[in-house]
N, C-alpha and C positions, 0 to 999 in steps of 0.2 A: 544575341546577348547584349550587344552594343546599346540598342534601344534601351535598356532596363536603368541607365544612368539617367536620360533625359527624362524618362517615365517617374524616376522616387522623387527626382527635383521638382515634376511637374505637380504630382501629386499631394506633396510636401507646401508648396505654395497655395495651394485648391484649399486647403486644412488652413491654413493661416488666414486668407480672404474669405473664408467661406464656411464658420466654426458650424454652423448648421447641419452642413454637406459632413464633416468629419466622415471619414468611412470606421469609426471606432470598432462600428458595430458587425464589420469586417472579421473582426479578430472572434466575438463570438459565433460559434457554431450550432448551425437548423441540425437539432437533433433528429435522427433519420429512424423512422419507426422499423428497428429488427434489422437496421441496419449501423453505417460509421457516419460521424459529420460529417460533411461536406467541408473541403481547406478552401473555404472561400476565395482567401487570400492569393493560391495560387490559381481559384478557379476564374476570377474576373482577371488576375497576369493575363492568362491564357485567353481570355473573350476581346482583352485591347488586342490581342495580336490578330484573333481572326477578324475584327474590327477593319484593324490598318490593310491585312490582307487582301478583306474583299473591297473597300473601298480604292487600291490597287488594280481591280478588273474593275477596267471600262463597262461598265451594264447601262451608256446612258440608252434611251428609250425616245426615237427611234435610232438603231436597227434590237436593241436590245442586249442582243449577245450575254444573255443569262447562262446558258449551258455551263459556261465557262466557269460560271461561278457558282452552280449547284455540285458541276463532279467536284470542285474544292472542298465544299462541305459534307459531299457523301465520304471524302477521303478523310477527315475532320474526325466523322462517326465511323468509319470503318477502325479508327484505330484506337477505338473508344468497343471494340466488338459489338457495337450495335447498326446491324443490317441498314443501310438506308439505300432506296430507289431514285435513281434519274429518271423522268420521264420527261422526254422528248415532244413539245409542244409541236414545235414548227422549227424548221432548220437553224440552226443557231440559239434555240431559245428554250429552255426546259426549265422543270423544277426537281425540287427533292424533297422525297419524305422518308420520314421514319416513326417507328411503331415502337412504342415502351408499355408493353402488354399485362395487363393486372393477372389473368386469368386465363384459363385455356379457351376461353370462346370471347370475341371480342363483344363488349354492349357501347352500343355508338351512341347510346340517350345519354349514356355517363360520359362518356369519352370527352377530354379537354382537346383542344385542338390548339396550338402555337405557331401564329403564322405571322409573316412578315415578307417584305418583296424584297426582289435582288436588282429590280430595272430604277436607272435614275432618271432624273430629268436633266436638258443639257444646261452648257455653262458656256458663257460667254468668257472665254480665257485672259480676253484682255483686262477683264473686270477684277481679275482674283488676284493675291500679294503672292498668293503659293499655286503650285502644280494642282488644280484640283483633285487630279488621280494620283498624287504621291502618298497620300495622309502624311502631312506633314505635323511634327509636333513641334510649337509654335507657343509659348505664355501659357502655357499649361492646359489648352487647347488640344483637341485634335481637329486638322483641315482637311476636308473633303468633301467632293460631293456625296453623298449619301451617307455623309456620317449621323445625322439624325431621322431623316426619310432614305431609307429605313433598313440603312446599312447597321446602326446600332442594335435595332431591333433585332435584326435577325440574331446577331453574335449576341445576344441578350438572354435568345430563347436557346439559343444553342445551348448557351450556359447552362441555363435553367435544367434545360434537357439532359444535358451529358452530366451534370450534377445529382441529380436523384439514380442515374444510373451508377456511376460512384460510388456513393452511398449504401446502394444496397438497399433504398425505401421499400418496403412492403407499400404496392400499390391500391388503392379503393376504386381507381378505373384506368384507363386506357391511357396516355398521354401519347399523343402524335404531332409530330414538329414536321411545317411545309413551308419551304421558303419556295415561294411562288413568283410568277415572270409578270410584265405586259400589266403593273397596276396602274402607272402613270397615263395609260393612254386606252387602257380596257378596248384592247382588240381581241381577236382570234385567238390572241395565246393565253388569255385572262383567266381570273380566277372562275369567272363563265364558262370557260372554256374544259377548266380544270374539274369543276365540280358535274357540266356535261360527262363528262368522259371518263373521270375517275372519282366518282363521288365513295365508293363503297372503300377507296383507300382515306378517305380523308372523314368518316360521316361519322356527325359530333352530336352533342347536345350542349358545350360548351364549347367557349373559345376568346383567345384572347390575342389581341390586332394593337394596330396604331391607332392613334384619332385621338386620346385623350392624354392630357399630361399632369406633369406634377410643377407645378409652378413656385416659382422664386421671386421673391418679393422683399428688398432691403436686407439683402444675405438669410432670409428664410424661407421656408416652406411654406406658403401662406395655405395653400389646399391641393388636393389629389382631386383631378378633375377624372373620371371614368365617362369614356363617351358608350351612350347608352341609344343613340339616334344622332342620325348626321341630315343633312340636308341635300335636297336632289339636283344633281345639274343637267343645266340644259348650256347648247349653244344653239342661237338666234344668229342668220345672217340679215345684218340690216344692209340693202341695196337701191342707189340713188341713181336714177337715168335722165337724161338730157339730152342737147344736141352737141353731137361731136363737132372740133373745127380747129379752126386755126388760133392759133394763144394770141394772135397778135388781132384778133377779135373777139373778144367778151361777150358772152354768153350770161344772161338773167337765169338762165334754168342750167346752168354749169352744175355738173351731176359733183363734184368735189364740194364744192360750197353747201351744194343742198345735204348732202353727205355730212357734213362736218357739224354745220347746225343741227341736224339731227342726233348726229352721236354726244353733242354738246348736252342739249336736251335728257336725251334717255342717260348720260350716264351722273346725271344729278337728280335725276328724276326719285324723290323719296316716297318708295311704296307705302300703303299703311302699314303700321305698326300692329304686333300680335302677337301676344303673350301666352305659348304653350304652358300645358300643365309641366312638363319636363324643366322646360324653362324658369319658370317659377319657383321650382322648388330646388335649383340650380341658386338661384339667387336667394331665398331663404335661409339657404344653408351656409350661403356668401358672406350675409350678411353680419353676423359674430366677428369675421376677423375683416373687415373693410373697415377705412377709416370712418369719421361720423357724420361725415358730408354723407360721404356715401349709401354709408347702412340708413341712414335719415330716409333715405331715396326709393332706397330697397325694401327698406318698411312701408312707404307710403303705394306701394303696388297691391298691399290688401286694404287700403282703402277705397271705398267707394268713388269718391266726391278728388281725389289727386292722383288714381291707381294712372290714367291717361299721361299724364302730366310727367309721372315719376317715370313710365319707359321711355319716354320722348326726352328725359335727362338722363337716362341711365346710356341710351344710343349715343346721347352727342357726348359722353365721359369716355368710352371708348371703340373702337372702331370695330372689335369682335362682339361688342354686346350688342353695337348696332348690326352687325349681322345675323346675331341669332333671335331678334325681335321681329325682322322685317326680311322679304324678299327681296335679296341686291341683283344688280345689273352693273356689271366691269365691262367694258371698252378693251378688247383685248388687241384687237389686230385689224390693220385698215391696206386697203387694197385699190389703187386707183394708176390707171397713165401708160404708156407706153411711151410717148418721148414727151422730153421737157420744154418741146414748142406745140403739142397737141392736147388740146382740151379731149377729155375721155368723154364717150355718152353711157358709160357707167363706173361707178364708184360704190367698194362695199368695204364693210366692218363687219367682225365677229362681235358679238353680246354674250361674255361669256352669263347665266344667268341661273342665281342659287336660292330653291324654292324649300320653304317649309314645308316639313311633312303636310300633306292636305294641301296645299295651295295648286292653283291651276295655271300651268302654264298660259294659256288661253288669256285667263285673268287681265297677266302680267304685257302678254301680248298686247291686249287691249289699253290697257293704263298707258301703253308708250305710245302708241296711234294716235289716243289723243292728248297727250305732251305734245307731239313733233306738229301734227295734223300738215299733215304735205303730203299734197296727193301724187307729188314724186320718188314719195319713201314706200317701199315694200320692206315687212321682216316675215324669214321665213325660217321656220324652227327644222334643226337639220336631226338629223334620225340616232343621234350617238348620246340622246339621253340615259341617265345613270336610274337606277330603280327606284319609285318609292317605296321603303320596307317598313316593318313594324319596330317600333322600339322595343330594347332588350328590357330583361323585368331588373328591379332595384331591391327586389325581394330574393331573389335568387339566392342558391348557396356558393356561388362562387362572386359575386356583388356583395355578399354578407361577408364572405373571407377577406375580400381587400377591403370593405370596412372597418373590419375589427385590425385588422392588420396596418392599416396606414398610420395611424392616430401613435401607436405601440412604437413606428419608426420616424414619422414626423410630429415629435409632440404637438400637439397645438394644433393642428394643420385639419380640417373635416374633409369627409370625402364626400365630391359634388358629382350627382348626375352631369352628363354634360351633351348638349347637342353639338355637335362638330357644323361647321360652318364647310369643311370638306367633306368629300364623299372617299367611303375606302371601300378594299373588299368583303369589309362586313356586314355590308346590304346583302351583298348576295346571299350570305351566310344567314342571316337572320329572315330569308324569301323562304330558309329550308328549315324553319323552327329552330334554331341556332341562338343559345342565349349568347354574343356575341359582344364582349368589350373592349373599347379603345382605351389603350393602357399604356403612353410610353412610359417607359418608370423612371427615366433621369429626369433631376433633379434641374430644371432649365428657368432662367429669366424670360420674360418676353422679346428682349433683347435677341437673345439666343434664338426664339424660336421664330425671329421677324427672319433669320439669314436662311429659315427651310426653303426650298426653290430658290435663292437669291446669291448672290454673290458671298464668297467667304464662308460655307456653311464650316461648323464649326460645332464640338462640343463638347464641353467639360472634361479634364480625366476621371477628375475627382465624382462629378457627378456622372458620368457611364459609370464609375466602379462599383459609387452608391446604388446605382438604377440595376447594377446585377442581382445585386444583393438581394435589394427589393424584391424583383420578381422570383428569382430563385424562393426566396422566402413563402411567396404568395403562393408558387404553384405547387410548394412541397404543402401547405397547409391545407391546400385546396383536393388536395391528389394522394397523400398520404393515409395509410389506415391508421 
């Protein structure tokens, strides 16, 4: 109960900075078909807490230690009387699901599916003002690792979920909420793993993931990005060989040096540029609420004679457009030496490397061979590529429900296909005919969402309370008779 003091202060501030964000619309209530509203108001209380909770268990990735925090939320819904399953990936690491059943026989083509992961990625402790794993609340903030990847998420859908149960909603299909293990690093316990082994608990026709947000822009909602296709990754070992020897004799073919120019190379190296149909209409729809530099730019892409010109300006304006126009190449990790008076006779780097649907690994191979041309550089593409899948439709009834719905809660604001520049578990999902969208629903700056993986993750009270709201809203519209 102590928390609930810092929680209205914080909240209280978020409403003052942030009159866009207001949760007003908190106090009105999603009328429940044949059922009661939904008390919003205490139902996102209740989502910051399982929020601060989970981010509380350590689930960084690797070892994982998800178990720990799926029986939390199976106890969550048990006391909510709705059934939910742990299942036990691999020792330490599970998931959980649960089933909100329209009818006496389930139809998996209608079925919504609500997923989100419980594994985080790690933190360098020295780096952070606060305990990563305390969720600290902090200027009206919440601090933790996984408070937006995708600890928020999950206490989102939890919401979402234990709300229409609540309620009382007479349902039109299935609703099944999975918080799943092993996304960060898609091993053995992964969502691959999960739809191997247990697909006929989790088998949808729709579904709704991370990858896409709602963006903030001068204290407003500038657009609702729904990611609709993401981009494929690969990792490339680049590896440089020479002669080994003594430091206090210089070597021409010193495998670090040739190393280093190489990575210098490939990771400035600017692939061509190319303009998806997804894409484009990502930016068309941009274009309205961009300033007129901008929109200038974004209009000149259906021209003929400047379309060239205008993505090769719209890349260098920002660092995510230039990743969704072109195949990147990041310099992750470098690998060289055994002692500090021995020249090595090899030296390697990871590449980490993110391909547009259709683009060929191969291609990209090629482009940096001849950037580097050293016939002492080898790259070799290592086997832990992510899937190329199909994009989800924009036609869809549940794409057409966060349409009509977004606009109604962010005046002003269009909702944009969006290709993600990361990969989530919705490839997988969308391998298995899966209309599959990435949806965070808080209300975040770029600011906000540069600290996802990064030091100080962090995010809004004001905007998680919004982003319940949101989705609760969406899924009652989408899922209700």
């Amino acid at each position: 109960m102590a928390r609930r003091i810092p929680y209205v202060l914080g909240l209280l501030a978020g409403m003052i900075l942030m009159p866009a964000l207001r949760p007003a619309a908190l106090k009105s209530q999603t009328p429940a078909a044949g059922g009661a509203p939904a008390d919003m108001l205490q139902l996102t209380a209740e989502a910051q807490t399982w929020l601060t909770d989970l981010i509380r268990i350590n689930t960084t990735n690797p070892p994982g230690n998800e178990l720990e925090a799926a029986k939390y939320i199976q106890n969550v819904l048990q006391k909510e009387n709705i059934p939910a399953e742990v299942l036990e990936m691999m020792p330490g690491r599970g998931i959980v699901v649960a089933r909100l059943q329209a009818g006496p026989l389930p139809d998996s083509s209608k079925a919504l599916l609500l997923l989100a992961h419980l594994d985080v990625v790690g933190v360098d402790r020295a780096k952070w003002s606060v305990d990563p794993f305390a969720a600290t609340e902090k200027g009206d903030y919440i601090y933790g690792r996984g408070a937006i990847d995708d600890k928020g998420m999950v206490a989102a859908n939890l919401a979402a979920f234990i709300g229409l149960k609540r309620s009382g909603t007479r349902l039109s299909r299935d609703v099944i909420f999975l918080a799943d293990d092993d996304e960060e690093q898609g091993g053995d316990a992964s969502i691959r793993a999960v739809i191997e082994r247990y697909w006929d608990k989790i088998a949808c026709g729709f579904a709704l993931n991370e990858g896409g947000n709602v963006i903030v822009k001068n204290g407003k909602v500038q657009y609702v990005a729904i990611q609709t296709s993401e981009k494929v990754a690969y990792n490339v070992t680049v590896t440089a060989t020479g002669t080994s020897g003594h430091a206090s004799v210089p070597q021409k073919d010193n495998a670090v040096v040739h190393l280093a120019a190489a990575v210098q190379k490939v990771g400035t190296l600017e692939t061509p540029l190319h303009l998806l149909t997804m894409t484009r209409r990502y930016f068309e729809q941009l274009g309205p609420v961009e300033d007129e530099d901008t929109a200038k730019w974004i209009r000149a892409l259906e021209t003929s004679d400047r379309a060239d010109l205008a993505a090769l300006r719209l890349a260098a304006m920002n660092p995510m457009w230039n990743s969704m126009l072109r195949d990147t190449i990041a310099p992750t990790q470098l690998t060289a030496g055994v002692r500090a008076n021995v020249i090595p006779s090899q030296a390697s780097a990871n590449l980490n490397i993110r391909l547009l649907p259709g683009s060929s690994i191969l291609d990209v191979i090629d482009q940096m061979q001849k950037a580097v041309n050293d016939p002492q550089i080898k790259f070799t593409v290592q086997p832990d590529a992510g899937p190329s899948a199909p994009s989800s439709s924009i036609t869809s009834e549940l794409y057409q429900t966060i349409e009509h719905l977004a606009p109604r809660e962010f005046p002003g604001a269009p909702v944009v296909p969006y290709l993600s520049t990361w990969y989530t578990d919705s490839s997988y999902l969308r391998l298995h005919n899966v209309q599959s969208y990435g949806l965070v629903p808080f209300p975040l700056t770029e600011a906000d969402l540069l600290r996802m993986h990064g030091d100080d993750e962090r995010l809004p009270i004001a905007s998680f309370r919004r982003g319940v709201d949101f989705l609760y809203k969406a899924v009652h519209e989408f899922a209700a008779k």
